[in-house]
N, C-alpha and C positions, 0 to 999 in steps of 0.2 A: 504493500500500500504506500511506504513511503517513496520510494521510486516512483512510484506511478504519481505521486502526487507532484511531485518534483517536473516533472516533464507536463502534467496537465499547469500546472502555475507558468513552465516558461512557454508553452504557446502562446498564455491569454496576452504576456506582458509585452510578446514583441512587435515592433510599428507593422510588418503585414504577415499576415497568416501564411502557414506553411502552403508549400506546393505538393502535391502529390503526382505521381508519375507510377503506370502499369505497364505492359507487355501492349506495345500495339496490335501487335495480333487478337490480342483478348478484344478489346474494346474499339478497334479501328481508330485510324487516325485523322484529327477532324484536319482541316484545310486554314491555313495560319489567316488565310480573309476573315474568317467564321470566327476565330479565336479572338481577333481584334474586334467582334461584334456583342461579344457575350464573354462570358463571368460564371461558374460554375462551383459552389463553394458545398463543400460535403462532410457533413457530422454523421459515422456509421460504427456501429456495434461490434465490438471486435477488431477495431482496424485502428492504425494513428488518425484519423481523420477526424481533426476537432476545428470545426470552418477551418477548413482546407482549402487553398486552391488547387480545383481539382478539372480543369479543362479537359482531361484527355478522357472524361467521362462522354464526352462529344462524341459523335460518331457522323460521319456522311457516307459510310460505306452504305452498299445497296445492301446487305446482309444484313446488318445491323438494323436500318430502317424498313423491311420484310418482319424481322422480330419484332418491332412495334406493334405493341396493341392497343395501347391508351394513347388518346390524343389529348391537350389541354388546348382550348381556342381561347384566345383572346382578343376582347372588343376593344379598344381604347380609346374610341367613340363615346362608350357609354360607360361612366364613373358613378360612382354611390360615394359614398361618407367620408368627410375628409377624418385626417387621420391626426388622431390628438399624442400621442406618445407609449410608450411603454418603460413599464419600471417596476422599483420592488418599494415597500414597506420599511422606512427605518423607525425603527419601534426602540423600546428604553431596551430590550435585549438586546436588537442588532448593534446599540452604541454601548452597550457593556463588555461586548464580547470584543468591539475592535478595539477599545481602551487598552485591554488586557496585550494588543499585537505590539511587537518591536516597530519603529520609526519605519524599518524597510517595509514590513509586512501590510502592514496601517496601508502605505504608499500603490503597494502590487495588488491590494484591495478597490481602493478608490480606482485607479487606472484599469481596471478589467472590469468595473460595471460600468465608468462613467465615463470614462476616453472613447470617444465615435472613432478616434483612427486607431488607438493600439488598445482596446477593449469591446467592449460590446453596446455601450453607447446610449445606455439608461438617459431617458428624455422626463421620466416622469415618476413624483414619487406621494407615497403616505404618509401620515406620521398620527399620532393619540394624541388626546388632549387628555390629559392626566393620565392615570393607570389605564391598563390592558393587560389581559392574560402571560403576555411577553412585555412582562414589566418584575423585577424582583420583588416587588412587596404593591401593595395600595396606597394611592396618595389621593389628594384632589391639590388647589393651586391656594385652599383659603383654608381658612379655620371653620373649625364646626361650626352650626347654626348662625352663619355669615350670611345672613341674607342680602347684605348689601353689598357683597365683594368688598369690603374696607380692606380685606387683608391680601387680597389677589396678589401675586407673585408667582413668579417662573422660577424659582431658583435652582427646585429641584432637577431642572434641564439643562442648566448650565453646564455640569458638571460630566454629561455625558450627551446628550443628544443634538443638541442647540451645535456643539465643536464639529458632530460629525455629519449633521446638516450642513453647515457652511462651506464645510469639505468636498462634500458631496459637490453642489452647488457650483464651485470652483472649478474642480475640476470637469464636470460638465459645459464647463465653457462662460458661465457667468448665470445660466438660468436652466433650471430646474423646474417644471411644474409640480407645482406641490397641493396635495390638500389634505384636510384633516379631519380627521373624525372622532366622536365620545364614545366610548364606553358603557358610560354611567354617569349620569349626574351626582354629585355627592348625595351622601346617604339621608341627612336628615331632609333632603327634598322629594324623596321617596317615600311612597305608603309602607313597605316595607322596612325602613328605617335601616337599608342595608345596600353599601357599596358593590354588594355582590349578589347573587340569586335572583336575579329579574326585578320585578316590581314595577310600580309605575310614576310618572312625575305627579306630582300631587298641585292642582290648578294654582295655588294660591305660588308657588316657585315659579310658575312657565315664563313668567318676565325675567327673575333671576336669571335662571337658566339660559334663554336667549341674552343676555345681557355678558353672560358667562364666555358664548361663543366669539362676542365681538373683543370683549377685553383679553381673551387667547391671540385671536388675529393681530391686535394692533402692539401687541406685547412681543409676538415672536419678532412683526416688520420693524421695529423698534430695533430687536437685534441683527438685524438686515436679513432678513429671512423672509422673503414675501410669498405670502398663501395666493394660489389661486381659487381655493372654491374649499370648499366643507360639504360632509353628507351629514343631513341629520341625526341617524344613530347607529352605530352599528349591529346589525344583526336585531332589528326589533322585534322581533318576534319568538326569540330563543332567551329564555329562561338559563342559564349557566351557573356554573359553579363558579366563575369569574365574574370580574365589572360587566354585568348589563344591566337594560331595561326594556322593557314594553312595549310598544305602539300600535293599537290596532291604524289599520287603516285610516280611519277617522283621527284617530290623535295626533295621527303623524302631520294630515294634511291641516287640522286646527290650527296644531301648534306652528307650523310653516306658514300659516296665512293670518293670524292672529298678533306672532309674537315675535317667531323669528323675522321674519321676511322685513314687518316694516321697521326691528329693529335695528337690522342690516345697514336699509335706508338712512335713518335717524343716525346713527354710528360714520357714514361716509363710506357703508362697504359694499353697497347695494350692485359695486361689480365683481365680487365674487360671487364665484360660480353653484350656486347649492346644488345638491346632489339626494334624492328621496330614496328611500328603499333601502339600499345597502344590503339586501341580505338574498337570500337561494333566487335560481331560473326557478321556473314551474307559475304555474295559475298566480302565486302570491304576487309576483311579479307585473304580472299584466293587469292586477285587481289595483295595486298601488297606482301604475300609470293611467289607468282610466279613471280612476278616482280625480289622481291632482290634476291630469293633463288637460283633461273635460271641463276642468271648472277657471274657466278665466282669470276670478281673485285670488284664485292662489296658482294660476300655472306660471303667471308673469314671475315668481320667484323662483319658478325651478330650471336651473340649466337641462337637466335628465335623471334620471337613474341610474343607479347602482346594482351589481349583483356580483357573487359569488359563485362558487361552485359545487357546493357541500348538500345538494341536490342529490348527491354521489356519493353522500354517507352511509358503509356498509351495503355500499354494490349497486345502488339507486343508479338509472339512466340520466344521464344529462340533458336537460328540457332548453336546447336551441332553439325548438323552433318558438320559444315564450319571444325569445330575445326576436327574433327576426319578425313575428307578430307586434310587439312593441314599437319594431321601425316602421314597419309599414301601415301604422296606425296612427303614428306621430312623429314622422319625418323631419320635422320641423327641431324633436327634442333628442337627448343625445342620450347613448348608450353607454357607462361605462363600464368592464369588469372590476373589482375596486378589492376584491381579495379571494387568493388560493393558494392550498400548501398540500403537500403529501402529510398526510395526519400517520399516526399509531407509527412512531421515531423508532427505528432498530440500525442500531451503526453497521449492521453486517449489508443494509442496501444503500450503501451509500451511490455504489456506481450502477443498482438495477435502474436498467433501460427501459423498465416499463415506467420506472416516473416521469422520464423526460416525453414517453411516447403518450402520456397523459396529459402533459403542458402540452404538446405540440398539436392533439386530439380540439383537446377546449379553445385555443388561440385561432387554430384554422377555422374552424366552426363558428365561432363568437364576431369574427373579422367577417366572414361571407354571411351575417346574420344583422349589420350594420353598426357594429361596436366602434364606438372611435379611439379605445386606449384600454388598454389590459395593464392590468397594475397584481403583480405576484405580492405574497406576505412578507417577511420578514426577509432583509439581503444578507443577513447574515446573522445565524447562530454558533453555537460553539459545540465540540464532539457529543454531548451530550441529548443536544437539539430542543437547547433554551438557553438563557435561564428564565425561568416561569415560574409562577410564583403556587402556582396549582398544577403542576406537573403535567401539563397539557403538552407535553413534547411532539415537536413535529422535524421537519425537513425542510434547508433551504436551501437555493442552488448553487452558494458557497457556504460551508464549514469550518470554524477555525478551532485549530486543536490546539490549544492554548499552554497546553504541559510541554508542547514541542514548538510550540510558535510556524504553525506550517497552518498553509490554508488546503481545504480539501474543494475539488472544482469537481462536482457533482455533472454527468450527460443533462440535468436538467436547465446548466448554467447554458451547457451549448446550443439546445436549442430552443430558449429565449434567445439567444444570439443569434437566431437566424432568421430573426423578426426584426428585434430592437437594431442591429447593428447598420441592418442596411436599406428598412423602411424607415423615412424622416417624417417629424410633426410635417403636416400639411398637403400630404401626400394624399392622392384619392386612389379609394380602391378603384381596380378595372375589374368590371363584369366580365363574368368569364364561366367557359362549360366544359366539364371532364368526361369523357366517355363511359371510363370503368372506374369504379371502385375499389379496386388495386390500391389507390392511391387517393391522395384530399392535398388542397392546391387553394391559397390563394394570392392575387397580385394585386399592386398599387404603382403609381405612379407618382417619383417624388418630384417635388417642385421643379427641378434643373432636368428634365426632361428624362432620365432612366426610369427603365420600367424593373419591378424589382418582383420577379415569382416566386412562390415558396410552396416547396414540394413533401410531402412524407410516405414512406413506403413500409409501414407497419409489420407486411406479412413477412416471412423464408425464403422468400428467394427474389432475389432482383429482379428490376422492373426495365422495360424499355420502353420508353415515351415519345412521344413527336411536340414538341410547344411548336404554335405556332401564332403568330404574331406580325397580322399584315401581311407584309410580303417578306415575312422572316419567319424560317422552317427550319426548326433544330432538333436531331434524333440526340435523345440524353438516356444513360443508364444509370439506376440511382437503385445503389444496393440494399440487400436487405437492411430493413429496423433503421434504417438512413434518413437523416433530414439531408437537401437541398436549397440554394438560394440561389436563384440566377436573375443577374444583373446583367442588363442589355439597353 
């Protein structure tokens, strides 16, 4: 493992990804015109390929294009959603754990989520207001039965999250989208009387409480940290052994049209971006968007929606088509996914290929369903896969094993990178159609004129494809358990 880990850290660090090279006999040799047209980048199961450049997966022989079964067409005539960003979650775990790295470590961390040239090019990110389950203990920002916030303060973020934001931030090139979400409202504003176990806000708080979200906002841009938008709550609906709370339907949209929303306003923040729901695909989802989107006084506060993945708890089907039903019911409003993690943590899978074949499942799907940003959980835990304060240990697609100061680079890291890296914000997808099932595929187009495909081939045995794109026809082979990303 520690080899291996050694050589997955120096791929992510260097300015351009390795090259790969076969037997042209295997794979035929494409034509150096064609090669200068297109970009062939390959993460596969078994093999050094971790975004690789991997051109000699081309083929123009007649052989090779005869074995083609799957075609991908694409229109680039006709675009859908632009494209908001992709990123990870830095929660009070993920900034506990990178405290703990050496200056170099700390360094080869930021640079492999947040470098667009020599990493993977994290555009977009989360972060708690107060406690969450990937947080060492329970806090909130005041003192008990502070209904007025007199004692409001950040301090406790200084000292870990606020440093590795700004980091973040920086190294991303100066901007970062960020936004932020609760947990829980402190306890005594709850019928429960409890910062943890669901419950719900109790009316006579909902002004605090909104009042709570705006003095977060203008506390962290104070430390030069600017929010772009906030969700309401996280996971309203699930009752936890960690910080949550409640919202039916109803309270959620109340409280966004009542409280928060023209609080926003009143505050000077009425251009951040809100975000409703936050929590599973499936019916809930579509019940929330029809609720707030239908109703005029309260849609004007909502950018979109949020959702999760955890639909897929204990073997559950993933409900796309909720998400794709939402877009084309509400065009107008935005999709985002806003948290998922490989749940039930065993360090013996750090490198199973089926997590990353689960990112790359939910990403491809969620993207051709009209999602404008996928935001994964936590960017980084430690070998243990926390620290959590309720032992809710999970997976994230970097590790740091802190007793050896070594980062573990999880298949899940790669193929986020073969979205984040080389789809930019602003980018619109291209509608687009696949023949077979073999494979799931989708593209966009970024600003500066490349068009950018992304390919997965789940099953055992390699796959041979035809893309074709206008008057541009490329036979590609993309091995088994393989992501691809071609740039043309």
């Amino acid at each position: 493992m520690k080899a291996t880990n050694k050589i997955l850290a120096a791929l992510v660090i260097v300015a351009q990804f390795s090259c790969y090279s076969q037997k042209n006999a295997e794979k035929g040799v494409s034509s150096s015109k064609n090669k200068s047209k297109i970009q062939v980048y390959t993460t596969a199961e078994n093999t050094n390929l971790k975004l690789s450049l991997s051109n000699d997966f081309i083929s123009n022989t007649t052989t090779q294009q005869t074995k083609s079964t799957v075609s991908i067409s694409l229109n680039t005539e006709k675009t859908d959603q632009t494209f908001l960003g992709i990123g990870g979650a830095i929660t009070d775990a993920s900034a506990e754990v990178f405290a703990k790295l050496s200056p170099k470590k700390q360094q080869e961390f930021l640079t492999a989520y947040y470098d667009k040239n020599k990493g993977i090019g994290y555009s977009l990110a989360r972060t708690n207001i107060h406690s969450c389950d990937f947080s060492s203990d329970s806090y909130t920002y005041i003192q008990e039965d502070d209904k007025d916030l007199k004692t409001f303060n950040i301090d406790h973020d200084r000292k870990y999250r606020i440093p590795l934001l700004k980091k973040a931030i920086e190294t991303a090139g100066g901007k970062l989208t960020l936004f932020v979400s609760p947990w829980s409202p402190p306890a005594f504003m709850k019928d429960n009387k409890d910062i943890l176990h669901g419950g719900v806000l109790l009316p006579e708080f909902a002004q605090s409480w909104a009042n709570y979200y705006a003095k977060f906002i203008k506390a962290y841009e104070k430390e030069g940290i600017p929010i772009w938008g906030l969700t309401i709550q996280n996971e309203p609906m699930a009752k936890q052994r960690w910080e949550s709370c409640i919202y039916t339907p109803e309270a959620e949209r109340d409280f966004l049209k009542n409280f928060l929303g023209p609080t926003l306003e009143k505050e000077g923040l009425s251009s951040k971006n809100v975000i409703i729901w936050d929590h599973n695909r499936g019916d809930m989802l579509t019940t929330r968007a029809n609720l707030v989107f239908s109703d005029p006084q309260v849609s004007k506060y909502a950018w979109g929606i949020g959702f999760h993945w955890y639909e897929t708890w204990n073997g559950g089907t993933p409900k796309f088509e909720s998400v794709g039903e939402v877009h084309k019911a509400f065009p107008n409003k935005n999709l985002l996914f806003t948290e998922g993690c490989i749940e039930k943590f065993d360090a013996k899978n750090f490198q199973f290929w089926g997590n990353a074949e689960r990112y790359g499942l939910n990403m491809i799907n969620d993207f051709n369903n009209g999602t404008v940003g996928w935001t994964d959980w936590n960017v980084l835990l430690d070998q243990n896969g926390g620290p959590n304060h309720v032992g809710n240990f999970c997976f994230a697609p970097i590790h740091a094993d802190t007793t050896k100061d070594e980062l573990i680079y999880t298949p899940m890291y790669y193929y986020i990178g073969h979205l984040s890296k080389f789809i930019r914000p602003n980018a619109k997808r291209i509608i687009q159609t696949i023949n077979d099932k073999k494979l799931i595929s989708t593209s966009f187009k970024n600003t500066d004129g490349k068009v950018v495909t992304i390919v997965m081939n789940q099953s055992d045995e390699e796959v041979v494809y035809t893309l074709i794109n206008n008057d541009l026809q490329n036979t590609i082979t993309i091995p088994k358990h393989a992501m691809q990303t071609i740039v043309y």
